[in-house]
VEXKOLLUM-69977 format. One line per 8 residues: number of its first residue (from 1); their letters; for each residue x, y, z of N, C-alpha, C, CB. Coordinates in Angstrom, 1 decimal. Glycine has a CB too. Example, Ala and Ser with C-alpha at 12.3 -4.5 7.8 and 13.67 -1.06 7.14 Angstrom:
2
1 = as = 13.2/-5.7/7.8/12.3/-4.5/7.8/13.2/-3.3/7.8/11.3/-4.5/9.0; 12.8/-2.2/7.1/13.7/-1.1/7.1/12.9/0.0/7.9/14.1/-0.6/5.7 .
//
This chain:
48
1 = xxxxxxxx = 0.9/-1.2/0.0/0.0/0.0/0.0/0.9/1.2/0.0/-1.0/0.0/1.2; 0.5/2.2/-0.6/1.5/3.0/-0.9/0.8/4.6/0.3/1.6/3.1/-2.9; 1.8/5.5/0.2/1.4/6.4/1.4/0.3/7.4/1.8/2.4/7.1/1.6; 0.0/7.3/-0.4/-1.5/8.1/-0.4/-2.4/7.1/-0.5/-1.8/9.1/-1.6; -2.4/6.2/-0.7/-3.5/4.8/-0.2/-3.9/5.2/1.4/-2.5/2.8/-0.2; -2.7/5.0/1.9/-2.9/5.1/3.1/-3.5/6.4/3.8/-1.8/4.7/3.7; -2.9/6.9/3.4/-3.7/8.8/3.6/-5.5/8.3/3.3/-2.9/10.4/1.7; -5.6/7.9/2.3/-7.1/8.6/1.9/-8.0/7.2/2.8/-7.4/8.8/-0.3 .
9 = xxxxxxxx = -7.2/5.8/3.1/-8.0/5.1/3.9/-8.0/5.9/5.4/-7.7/3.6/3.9; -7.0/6.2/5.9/-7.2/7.3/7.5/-8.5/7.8/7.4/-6.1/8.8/7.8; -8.4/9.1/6.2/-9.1/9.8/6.1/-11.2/9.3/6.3/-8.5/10.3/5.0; -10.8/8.3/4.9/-11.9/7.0/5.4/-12.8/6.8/6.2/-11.6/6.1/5.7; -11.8/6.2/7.0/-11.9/5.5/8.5/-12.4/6.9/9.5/-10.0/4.6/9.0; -11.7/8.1/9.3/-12.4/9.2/10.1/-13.1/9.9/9.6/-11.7/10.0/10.6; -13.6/10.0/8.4/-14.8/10.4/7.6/-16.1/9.7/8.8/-14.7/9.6/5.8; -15.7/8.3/8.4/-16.9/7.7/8.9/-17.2/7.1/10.5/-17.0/6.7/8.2 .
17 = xxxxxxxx = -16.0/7.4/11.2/-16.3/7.6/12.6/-17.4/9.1/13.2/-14.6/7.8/13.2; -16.8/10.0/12.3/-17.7/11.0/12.6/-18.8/10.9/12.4/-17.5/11.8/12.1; -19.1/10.3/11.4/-20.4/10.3/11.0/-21.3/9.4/12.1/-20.4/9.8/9.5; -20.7/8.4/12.1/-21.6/7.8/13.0/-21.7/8.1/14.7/-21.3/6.5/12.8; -20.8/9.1/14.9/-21.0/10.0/16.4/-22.2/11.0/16.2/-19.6/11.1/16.7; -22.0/11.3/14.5/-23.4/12.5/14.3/-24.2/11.6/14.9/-24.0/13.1/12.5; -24.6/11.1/14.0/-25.8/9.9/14.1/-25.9/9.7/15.0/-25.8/8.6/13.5; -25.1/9.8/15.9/-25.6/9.0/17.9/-25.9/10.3/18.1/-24.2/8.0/19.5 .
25 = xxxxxxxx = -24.9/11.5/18.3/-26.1/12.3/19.3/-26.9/13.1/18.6/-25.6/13.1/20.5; -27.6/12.8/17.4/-28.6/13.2/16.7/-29.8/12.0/17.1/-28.0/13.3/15.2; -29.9/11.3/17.5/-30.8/10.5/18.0/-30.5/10.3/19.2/-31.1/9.4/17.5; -29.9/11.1/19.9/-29.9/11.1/21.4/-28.9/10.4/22.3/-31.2/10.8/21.8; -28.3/9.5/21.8/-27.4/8.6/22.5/-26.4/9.2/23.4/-26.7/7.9/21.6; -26.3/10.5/23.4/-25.2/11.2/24.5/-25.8/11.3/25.9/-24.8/12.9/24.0; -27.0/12.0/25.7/-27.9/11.7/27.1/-27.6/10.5/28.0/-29.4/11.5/26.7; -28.6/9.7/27.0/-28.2/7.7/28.1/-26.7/7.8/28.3/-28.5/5.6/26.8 .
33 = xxxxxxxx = -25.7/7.9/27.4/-24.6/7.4/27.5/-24.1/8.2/29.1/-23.7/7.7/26.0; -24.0/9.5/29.3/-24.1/10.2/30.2/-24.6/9.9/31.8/-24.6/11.0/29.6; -25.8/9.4/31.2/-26.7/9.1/32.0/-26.3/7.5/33.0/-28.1/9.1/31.0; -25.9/6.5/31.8/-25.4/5.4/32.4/-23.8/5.6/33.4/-25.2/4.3/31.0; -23.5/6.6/31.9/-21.9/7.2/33.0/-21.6/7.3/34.2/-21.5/8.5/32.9; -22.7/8.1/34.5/-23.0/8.5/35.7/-23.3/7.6/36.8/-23.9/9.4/35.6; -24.0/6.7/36.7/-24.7/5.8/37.3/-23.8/4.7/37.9/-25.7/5.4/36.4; -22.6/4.4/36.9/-21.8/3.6/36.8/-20.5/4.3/38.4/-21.5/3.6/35.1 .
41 = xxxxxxxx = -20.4/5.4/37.9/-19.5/6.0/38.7/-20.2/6.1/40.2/-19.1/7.4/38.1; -21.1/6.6/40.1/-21.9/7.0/41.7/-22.0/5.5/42.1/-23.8/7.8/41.7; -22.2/4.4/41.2/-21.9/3.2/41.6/-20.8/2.4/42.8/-21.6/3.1/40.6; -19.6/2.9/42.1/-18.4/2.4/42.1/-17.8/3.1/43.5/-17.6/2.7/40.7; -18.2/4.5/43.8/-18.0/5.4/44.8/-18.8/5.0/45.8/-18.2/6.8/44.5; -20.1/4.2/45.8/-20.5/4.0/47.0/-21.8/4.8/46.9/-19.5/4.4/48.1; -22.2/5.7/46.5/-23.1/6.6/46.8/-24.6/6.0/46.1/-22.6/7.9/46.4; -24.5/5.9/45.0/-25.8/5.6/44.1/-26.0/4.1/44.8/-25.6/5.4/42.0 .
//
Protein backbone atom coordinates (compact mmCIF):
# COMPACT_ATOMS: atom_id res chain seq x y z
CA UNK A 1 0.00 0.00 0.00
CA UNK A 2 1.47 3.00 -0.88
CA UNK A 3 1.42 6.40 1.40
CA UNK A 4 -1.52 8.05 -0.41
CA UNK A 5 -3.54 4.79 -0.21
CA UNK A 6 -2.91 5.06 3.14
CA UNK A 7 -3.67 8.76 3.61
CA UNK A 8 -7.05 8.58 1.88
CA UNK A 9 -8.04 5.15 3.91
CA UNK A 10 -7.23 7.29 7.50
CA UNK A 11 -9.14 9.81 6.13
CA UNK A 12 -11.94 7.03 5.38
CA UNK A 13 -11.91 5.48 8.49
CA UNK A 14 -12.36 9.21 10.10
CA UNK A 15 -14.80 10.41 7.60
CA UNK A 16 -16.86 7.68 8.95
CA UNK A 17 -16.26 7.59 12.60
CA UNK A 18 -17.67 10.96 12.58
CA UNK A 19 -20.38 10.34 11.03
CA UNK A 20 -21.57 7.79 13.01
CA UNK A 21 -21.01 10.05 16.36
CA UNK A 22 -23.39 12.51 14.26
CA UNK A 23 -25.80 9.91 14.07
CA UNK A 24 -25.62 8.98 17.91
CA UNK A 25 -26.13 12.25 19.30
CA UNK A 26 -28.55 13.18 16.72
CA UNK A 27 -30.82 10.53 18.03
CA UNK A 28 -29.90 11.15 21.41
CA UNK A 29 -27.38 8.63 22.53
CA UNK A 30 -25.15 11.21 24.45
CA UNK A 31 -27.88 11.74 27.11
CA UNK A 32 -28.21 7.70 28.07
CA UNK A 33 -24.58 7.37 27.49
CA UNK A 34 -24.07 10.23 30.19
CA UNK A 35 -26.72 9.11 32.02
CA UNK A 36 -25.38 5.36 32.42
CA UNK A 37 -21.92 7.17 32.95
CA UNK A 38 -22.98 8.51 35.71
CA UNK A 39 -24.72 5.84 37.30
CA UNK A 40 -21.85 3.64 36.81
CA UNK A 41 -19.48 6.00 38.73
CA UNK A 42 -21.91 6.95 41.71
CA UNK A 43 -21.86 3.24 41.58
CA UNK A 44 -18.41 2.39 42.12
CA UNK A 45 -17.98 5.44 44.82
CA UNK A 46 -20.53 4.01 46.99
CA UNK A 47 -23.09 6.55 46.81
CA UNK A 48 -25.84 5.56 44.05
Amino acid sequence: MTDRQRMYARAAVLLCGAVFLAVGVARGELATLFLKATNICLECIGIG
